[in-house]
C-alpha positions in Angstrom: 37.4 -9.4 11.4 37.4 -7.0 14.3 33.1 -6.1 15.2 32.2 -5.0 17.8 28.1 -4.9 18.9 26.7 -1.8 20.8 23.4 -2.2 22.2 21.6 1.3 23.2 18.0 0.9 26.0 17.7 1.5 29.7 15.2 -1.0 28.9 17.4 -3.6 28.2 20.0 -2.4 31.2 16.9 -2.3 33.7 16.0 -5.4 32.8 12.6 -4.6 30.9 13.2 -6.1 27.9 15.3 -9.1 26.8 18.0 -8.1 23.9 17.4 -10.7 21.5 19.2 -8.7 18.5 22.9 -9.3 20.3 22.2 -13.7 19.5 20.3 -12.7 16.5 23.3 -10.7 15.2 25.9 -13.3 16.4 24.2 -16.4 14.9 24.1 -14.5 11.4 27.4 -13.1 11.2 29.1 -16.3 12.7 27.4 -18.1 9.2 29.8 -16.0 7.6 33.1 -16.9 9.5 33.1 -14.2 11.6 32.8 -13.4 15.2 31.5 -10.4 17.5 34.6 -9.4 19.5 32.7 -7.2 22.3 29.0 -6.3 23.1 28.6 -2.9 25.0 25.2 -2.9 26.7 24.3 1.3 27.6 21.2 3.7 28.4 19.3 6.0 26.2 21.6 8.9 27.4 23.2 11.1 24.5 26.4 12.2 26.0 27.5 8.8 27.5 26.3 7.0 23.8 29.0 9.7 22.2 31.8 9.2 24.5 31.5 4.9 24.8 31.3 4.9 19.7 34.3 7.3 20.8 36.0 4.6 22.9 35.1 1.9 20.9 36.4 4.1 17.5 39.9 3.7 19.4 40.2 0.1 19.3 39.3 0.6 15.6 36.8 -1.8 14.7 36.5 -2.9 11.4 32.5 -3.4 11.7 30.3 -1.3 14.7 27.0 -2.3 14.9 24.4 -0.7 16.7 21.0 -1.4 17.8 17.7 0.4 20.0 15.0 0.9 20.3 13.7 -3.1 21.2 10.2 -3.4 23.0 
């Protein structure tokens, strides 16, 4: 199965805070046989969160997970 993972903080690109919800994601969805086949890491920044779901729409994921908002 084709997911793909995109993780949305400039707290998490800065450094600030540790993204714990990429393993916590991974560990749980590799109990079910399946594997996360790209992580994007991005800022809080609305255009450039349009444009990279956009790009990863092309490769046509069959799962797209998102997470923010971790503190």
């Amino acid at each position: 199965m084709n997911i793909e993972l995109l993780i949305i903080g400039n707290e998490v690109l800065i450094g600030h805070t540790q993204d714990t919800n990429s393993h916590w994601m991974i560990r749980k969805i590799s109990k079910y046989g399946h594997r996360i086949k790209r992580i994007t890491t991005i800022g809080d920044d609305l255009d450039e969160i349009a444009n990279v779901i956009k790009d990863i729409l092309k490769r046509k994921p069959e799962i797209l997970i998102t997470s923010g908002g971790l503190i």
